[in-house]
C-alpha positions as CSV (number, residue, x, y, z in Angstrom):
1,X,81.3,2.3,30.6
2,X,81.3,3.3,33.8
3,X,84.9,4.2,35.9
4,X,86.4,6.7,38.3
5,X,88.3,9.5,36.3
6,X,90.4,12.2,37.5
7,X,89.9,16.1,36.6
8,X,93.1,17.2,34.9
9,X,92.7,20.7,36.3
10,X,92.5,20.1,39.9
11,X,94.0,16.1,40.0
12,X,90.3,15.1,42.1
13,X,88.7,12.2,41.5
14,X,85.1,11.8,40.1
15,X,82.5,9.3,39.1
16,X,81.6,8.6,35.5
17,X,78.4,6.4,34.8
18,X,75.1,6.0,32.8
19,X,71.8,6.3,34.6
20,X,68.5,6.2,32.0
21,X,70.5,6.7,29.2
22,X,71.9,9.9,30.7
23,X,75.6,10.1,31.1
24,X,76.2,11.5,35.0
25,X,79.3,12.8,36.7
26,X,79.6,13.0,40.6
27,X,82.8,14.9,41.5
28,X,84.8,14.5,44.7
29,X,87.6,16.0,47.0
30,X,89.7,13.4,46.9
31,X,93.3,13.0,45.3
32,X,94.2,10.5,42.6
33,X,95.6,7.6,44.7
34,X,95.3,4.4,45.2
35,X,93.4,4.1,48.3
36,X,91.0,6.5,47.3
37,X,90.5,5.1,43.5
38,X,89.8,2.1,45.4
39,X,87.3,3.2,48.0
40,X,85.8,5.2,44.8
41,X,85.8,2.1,42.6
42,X,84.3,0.1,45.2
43,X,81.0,2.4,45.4
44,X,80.9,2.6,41.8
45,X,80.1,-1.1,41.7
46,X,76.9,-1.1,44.4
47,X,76.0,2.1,42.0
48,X,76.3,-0.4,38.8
49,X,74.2,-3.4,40.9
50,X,71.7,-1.5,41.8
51,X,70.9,0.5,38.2
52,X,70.8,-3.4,37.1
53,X,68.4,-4.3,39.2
54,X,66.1,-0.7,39.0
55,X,66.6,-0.1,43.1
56,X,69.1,2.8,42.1
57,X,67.7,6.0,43.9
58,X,70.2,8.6,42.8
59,X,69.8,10.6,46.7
60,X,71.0,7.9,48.4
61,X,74.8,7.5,47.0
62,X,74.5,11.3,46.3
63,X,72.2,13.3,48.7
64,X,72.2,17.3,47.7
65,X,73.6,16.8,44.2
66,X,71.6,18.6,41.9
67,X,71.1,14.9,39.7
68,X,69.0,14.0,42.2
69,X,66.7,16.6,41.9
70,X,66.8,16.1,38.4
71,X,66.0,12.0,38.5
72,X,63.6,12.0,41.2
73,X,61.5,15.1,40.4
74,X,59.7,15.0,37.3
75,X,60.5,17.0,34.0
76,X,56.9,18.5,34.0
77,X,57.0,19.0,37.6
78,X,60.2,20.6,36.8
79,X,58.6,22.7,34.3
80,X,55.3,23.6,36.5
81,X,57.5,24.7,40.0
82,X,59.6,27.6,41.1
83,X,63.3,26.9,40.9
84,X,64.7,24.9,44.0
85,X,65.6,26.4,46.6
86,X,70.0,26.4,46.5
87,X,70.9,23.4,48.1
88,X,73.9,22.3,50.1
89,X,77.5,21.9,48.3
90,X,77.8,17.6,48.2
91,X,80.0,17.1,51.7
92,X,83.3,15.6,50.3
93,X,83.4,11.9,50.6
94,X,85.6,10.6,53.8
95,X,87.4,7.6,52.6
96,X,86.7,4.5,54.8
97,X,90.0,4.5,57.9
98,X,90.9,1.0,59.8
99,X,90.4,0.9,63.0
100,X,93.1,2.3,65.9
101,X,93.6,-1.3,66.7
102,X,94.3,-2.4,62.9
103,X,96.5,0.8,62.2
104,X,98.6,0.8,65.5
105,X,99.6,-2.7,65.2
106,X,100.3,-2.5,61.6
107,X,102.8,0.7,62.1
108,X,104.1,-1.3,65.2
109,X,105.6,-3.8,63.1
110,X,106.7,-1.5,60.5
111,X,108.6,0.5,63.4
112,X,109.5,-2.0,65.7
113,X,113.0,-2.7,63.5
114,X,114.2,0.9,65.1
115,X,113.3,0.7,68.3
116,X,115.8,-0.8,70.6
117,X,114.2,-3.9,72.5
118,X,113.2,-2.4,75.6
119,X,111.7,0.5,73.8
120,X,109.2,-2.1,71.9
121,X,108.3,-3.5,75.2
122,X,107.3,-0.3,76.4
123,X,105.3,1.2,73.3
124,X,103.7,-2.4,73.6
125,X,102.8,-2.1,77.4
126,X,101.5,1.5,76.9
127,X,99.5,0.0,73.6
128,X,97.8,-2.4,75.9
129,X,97.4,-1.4,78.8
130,X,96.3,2.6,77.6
131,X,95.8,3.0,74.2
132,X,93.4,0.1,73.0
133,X,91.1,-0.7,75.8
134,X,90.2,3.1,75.1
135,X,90.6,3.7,71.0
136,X,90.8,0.2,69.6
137,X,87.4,-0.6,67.8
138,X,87.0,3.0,66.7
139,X,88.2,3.8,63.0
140,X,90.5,6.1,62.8
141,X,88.5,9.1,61.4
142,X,86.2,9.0,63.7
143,X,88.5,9.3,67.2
144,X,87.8,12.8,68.2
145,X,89.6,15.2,70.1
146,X,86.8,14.9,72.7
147,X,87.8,11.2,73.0
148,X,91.1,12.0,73.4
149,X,90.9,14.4,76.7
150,X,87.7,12.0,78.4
151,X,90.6,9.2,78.0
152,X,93.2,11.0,79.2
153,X,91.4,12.2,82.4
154,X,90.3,8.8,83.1
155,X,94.0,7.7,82.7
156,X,94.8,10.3,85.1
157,X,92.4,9.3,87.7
158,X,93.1,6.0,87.7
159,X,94.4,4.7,90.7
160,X,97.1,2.3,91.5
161,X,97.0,-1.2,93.1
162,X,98.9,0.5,95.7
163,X,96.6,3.3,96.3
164,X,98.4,6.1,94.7
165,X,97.0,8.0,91.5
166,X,98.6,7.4,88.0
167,X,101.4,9.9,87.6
168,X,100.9,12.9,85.0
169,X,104.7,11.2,83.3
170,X,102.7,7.9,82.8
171,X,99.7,9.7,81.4
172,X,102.3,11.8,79.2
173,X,103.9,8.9,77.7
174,X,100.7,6.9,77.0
175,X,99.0,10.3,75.2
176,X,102.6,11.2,73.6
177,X,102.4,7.4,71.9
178,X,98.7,8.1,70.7
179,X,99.6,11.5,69.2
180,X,102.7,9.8,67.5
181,X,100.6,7.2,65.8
182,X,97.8,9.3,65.1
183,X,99.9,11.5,63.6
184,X,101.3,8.9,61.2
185,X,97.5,8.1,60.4
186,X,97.4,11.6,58.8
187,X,100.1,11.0,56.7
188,X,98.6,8.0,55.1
189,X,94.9,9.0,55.4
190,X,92.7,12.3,54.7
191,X,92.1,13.0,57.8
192,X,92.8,15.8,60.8
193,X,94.7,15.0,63.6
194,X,92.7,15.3,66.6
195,X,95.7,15.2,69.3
196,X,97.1,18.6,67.7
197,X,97.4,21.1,70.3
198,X,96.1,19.2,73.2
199,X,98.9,20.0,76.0
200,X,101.0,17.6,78.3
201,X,99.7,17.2,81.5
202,X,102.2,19.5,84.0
203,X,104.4,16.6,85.7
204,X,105.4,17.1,88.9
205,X,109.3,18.4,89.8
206,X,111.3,15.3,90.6
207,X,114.5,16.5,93.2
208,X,117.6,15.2,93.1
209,X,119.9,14.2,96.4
210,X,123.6,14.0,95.4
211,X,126.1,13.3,97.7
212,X,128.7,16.0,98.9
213,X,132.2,15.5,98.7
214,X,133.2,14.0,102.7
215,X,129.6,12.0,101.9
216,X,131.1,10.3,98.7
217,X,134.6,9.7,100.5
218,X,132.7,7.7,103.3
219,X,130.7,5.3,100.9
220,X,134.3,4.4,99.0
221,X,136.0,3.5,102.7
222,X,133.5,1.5,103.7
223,X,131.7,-0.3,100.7
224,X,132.6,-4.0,100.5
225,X,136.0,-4.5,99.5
226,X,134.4,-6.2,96.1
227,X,132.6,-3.4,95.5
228,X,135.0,-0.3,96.0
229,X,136.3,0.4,92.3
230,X,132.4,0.1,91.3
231,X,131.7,2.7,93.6
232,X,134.3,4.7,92.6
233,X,133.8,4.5,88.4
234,X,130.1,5.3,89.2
235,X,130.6,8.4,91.7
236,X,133.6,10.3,89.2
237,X,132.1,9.4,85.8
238,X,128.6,10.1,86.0
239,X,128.0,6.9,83.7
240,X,124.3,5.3,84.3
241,X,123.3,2.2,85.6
242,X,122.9,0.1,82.4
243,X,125.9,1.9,81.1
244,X,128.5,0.9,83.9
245,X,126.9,-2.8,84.6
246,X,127.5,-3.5,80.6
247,X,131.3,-1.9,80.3
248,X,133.2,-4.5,78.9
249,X,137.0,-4.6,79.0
250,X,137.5,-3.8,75.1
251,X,135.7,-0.4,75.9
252,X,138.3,0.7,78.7
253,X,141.5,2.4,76.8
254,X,144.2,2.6,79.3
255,X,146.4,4.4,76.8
256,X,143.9,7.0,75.8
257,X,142.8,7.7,79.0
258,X,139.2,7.2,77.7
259,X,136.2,4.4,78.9
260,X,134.3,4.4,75.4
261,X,130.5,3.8,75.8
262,X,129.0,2.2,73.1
263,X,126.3,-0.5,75.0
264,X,123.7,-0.6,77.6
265,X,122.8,-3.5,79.7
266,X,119.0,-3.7,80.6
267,X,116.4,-6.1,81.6
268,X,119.1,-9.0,81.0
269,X,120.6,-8.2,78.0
270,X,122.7,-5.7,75.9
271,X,121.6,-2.9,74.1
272,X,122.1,0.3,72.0
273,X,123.0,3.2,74.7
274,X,119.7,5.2,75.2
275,X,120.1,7.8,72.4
276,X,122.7,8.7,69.9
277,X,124.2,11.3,71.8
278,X,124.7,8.9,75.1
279,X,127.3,7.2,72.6
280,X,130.4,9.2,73.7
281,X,133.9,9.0,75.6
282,X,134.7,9.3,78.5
283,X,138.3,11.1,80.2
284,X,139.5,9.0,83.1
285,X,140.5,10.6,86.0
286,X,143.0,9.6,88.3
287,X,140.8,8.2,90.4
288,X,138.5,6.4,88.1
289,X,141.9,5.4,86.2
290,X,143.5,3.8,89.6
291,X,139.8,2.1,90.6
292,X,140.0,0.4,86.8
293,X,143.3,-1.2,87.8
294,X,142.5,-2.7,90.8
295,X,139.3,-4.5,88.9
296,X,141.9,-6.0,86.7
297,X,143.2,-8.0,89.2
298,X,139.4,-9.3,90.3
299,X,137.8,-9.6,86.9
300,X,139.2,-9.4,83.9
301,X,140.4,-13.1,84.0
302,X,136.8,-14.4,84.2
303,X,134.8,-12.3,82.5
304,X,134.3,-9.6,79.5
305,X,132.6,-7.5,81.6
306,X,134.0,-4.8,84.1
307,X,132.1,-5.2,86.6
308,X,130.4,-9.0,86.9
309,X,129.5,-11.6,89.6
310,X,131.0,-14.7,90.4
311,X,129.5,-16.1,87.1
312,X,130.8,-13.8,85.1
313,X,127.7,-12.1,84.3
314,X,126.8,-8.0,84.6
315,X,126.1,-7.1,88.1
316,X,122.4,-7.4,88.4
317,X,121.0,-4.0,89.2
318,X,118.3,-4.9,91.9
319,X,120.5,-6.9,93.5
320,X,123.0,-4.5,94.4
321,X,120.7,-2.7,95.5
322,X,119.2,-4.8,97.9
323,X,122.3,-6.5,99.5
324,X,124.7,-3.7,99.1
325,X,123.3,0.0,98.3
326,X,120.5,0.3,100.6
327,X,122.6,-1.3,103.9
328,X,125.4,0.7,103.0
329,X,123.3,3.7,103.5
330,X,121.5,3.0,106.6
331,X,125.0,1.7,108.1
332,X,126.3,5.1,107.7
333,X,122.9,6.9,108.4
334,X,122.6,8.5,105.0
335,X,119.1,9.7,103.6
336,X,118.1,6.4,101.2
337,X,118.5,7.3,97.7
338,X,118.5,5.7,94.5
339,X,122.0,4.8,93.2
340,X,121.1,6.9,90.2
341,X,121.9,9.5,92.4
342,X,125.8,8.7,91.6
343,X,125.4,10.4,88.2
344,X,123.5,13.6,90.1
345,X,127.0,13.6,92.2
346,X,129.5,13.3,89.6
347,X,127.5,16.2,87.7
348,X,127.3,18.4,90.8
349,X,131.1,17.7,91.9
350,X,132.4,18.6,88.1
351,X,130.3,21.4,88.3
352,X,131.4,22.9,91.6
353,X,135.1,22.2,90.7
354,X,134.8,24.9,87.6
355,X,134.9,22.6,84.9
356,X,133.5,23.7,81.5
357,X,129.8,23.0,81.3
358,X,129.9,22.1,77.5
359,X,133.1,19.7,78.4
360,X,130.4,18.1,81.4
361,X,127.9,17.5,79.2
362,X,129.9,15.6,76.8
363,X,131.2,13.5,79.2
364,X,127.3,12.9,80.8
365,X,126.0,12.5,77.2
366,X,123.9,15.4,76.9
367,X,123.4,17.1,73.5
368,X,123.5,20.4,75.4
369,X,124.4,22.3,78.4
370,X,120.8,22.9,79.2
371,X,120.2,20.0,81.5
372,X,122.8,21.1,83.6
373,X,121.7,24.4,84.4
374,X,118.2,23.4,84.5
375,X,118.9,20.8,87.1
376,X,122.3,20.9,89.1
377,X,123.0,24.5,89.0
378,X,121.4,25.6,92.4
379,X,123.8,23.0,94.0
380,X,126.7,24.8,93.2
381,X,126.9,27.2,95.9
382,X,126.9,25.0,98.7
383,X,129.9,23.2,96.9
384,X,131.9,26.3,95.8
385,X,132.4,30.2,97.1
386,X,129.7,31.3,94.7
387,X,129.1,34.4,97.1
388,X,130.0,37.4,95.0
389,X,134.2,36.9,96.3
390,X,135.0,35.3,93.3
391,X,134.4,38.6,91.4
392,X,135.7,40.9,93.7
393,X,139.3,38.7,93.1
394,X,139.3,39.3,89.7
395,X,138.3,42.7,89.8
396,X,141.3,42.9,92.1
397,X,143.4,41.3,90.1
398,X,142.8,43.4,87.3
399,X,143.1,46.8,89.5
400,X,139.8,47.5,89.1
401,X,138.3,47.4,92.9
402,X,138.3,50.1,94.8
403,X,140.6,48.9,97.4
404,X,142.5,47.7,94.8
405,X,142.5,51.3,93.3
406,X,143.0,53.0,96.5
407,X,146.1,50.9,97.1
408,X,147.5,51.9,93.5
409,X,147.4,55.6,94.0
410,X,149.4,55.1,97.7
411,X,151.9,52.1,96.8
């Protein structure tokens, strides 16, 4: 009877049937799974319908294998010519893949459970927009890495409804989602993964304008009244936007000294922070500790939240903005910036003030120092003496400078 067996010596799969009374055994590369016993079953079966019916023509489900030769040349013609030339070694047999659109929708849903929300609605954005226009009808095994990089330039060209060419960071997440899925696809099906060393595309250095000290004293005089202590918790804990517009009263410890950030309000709702390590604690200062008890007095009867409008709701980020961020600025002729730029300050000020870098990072929610010193360390120097002076008064201290030494040997 025929079936699909499995060598004991090397765990591949092979075919086992009877073709004019002959038994026959066509061996493949494949591993003993289910998926593949199922493809190999599934040819197995035309092989038995077609033997039935006398159409079988053993090169056609097995082209090089030396059977062939056997079955379809005859035994005197065997007998009469030279041995055959050495043929080919049979190609292994690919099991059929679904397509991108089939797999990438199928691992979305098996994913989407840990994902925070806004997450899924970007992977599903990127999926749409990018990813299946461009890979969607083609099975899996047969996207190449050829594909990929003709996708990726046209992705790159692309341009805007404003005029402006797609930027290398939206190419890089839509290619960084495609090598993330295709990647899965290996793990589940024999095949190579053709995003593997294909490089990001070099994204262009984004500046950052934080305030300086005087700068950061002006805004808190003349902001709105209402929006003074907001200001002020924004400016001297570096917390982001989402962050700060979600803090609810539970998370502010007035007897630990500590705001606790545990939640993220975006796009209307509340949320896990953005990663693990931007769960953390925060060390009021006296500042930030003083701006918390003034909200008291103007929220915290009407509303969980911190900071909230008249409703009660989180301060909606656009607009604050819009009717208090942006006039502020050109009131008090200040180059427009994003008020992201708040966290940029904080980072710069702690910096410039000596505090420990590991101790900053902490309180910013970064896993290491690294961002720091990659970003806000060449604004150090116009906040701090970082001229070579700080040394020398060591040095002095220590009676190790030469004036020092000189005034040693005539005290």
């Amino acid at each position: 009877m025929a079936s699909v067996r499995r060598r004991p010596e090397s765990g591949k799969l092979y075919w086992d049937f009877q073709f004019q009374l002959q038994r026959c055994r066509e061996y493949s590369q494949l591993d003993d799974t289910a998926d593949n016993r199922a493809q190999m079953e599934e040819k197995l079966a035309l092989i038995e319908q077609a033997i039935q019916k006398g159409a079988f023509r053993y090169s056609d489900f097995f082209p090089g294998s030396k059977n062939a030769l056997r079955f379809e040349i005859g035994a005197s013609d065997v007998a009469d010519r030279s041995p055959p030339p050495p043929t080919e070694a049979p190609k292994p047999v690919i099991p059929a893949t679904p397509t991108f659109n089939g797999f990438s929708e199928t691992w979305f849903q098996q994913m989407a459970p840990t994902w925070r929300e806004s997450t899924r609605e970007a992977y599903r954005s990127l999926l749409d927009v990018y990813l299946f226009p461009e890979f969607g009808a083609k099975p899996l095994s047969e996207i190449t890495r050829d594909d990929i990089l003709s996708a990726r330039a046209k992705f790159a060209a692309h341009r805007l409804r404003n005029g402006n060419q797609r930027s290398a960071k939206s190419v890089n997440e839509a290619m960084g989602l495609l090598s993330t899925i295709m990647a899965e696809a290996c793990l589940r099906y024999p095949i190579s993964n053709p995003t593997a060393r294909i490089k990001r595309l070099k994204e262009k250095r984004v500046d950052i304008f934080p305030f300086k000290l005087d700068e950061v004293q002006t805004l808190l005089q003349k902001v709105r009244a209402d929006y003074a202590s907001y200001l002020a918790v924004r400016f001297f804990t570096g917390m982001r936007t989402g962050e700060i517009n979600g803090l609810k009263w539970h998370y502010v410890d007035f007897d630990a000294g500590l705001i606790l950030v545990r939640e993220t309000w975006t796009k209307g709702r509340v949320e896990y922070t953005k990663t693990d390590g931007s769960q953390r604690d925060i060390e009021m200062s006296s500042v930030v500790r003083q701006a918390l008890l003034d909200q008291i007095k103007l929220t915290k009867h009407r509303s969980e939240y911190v900071f909230c409008n008249r409703d009660g709701s989180p301060l909606d980020a656009k607009n604050f903005c819009n009717r208090v961020w942006y006039p502020l600025l050109r009131h008090l002729n200040l180059r427009k910036r994003r008020p992201y730029q708040t966290r940029h300050t904080c980072a710069t000020l702690w910096l410039g003030a000596g505090e420990n870098p590991e101790w900053i990072a902490r309180q910013l929610g970064h896993s290491t120092t690294e961002m720091l010193f990659k970003v806000y360390s060449r604004y150090i120097p116009n906040l701090t003496r970082k001229d070579g002076s700080a040394f020398e008064q060591m040095l002095a201290r220590n009676a190790m400078a030469p004036n020092a030494a000189e005034e040693t040997r005539h005290g």
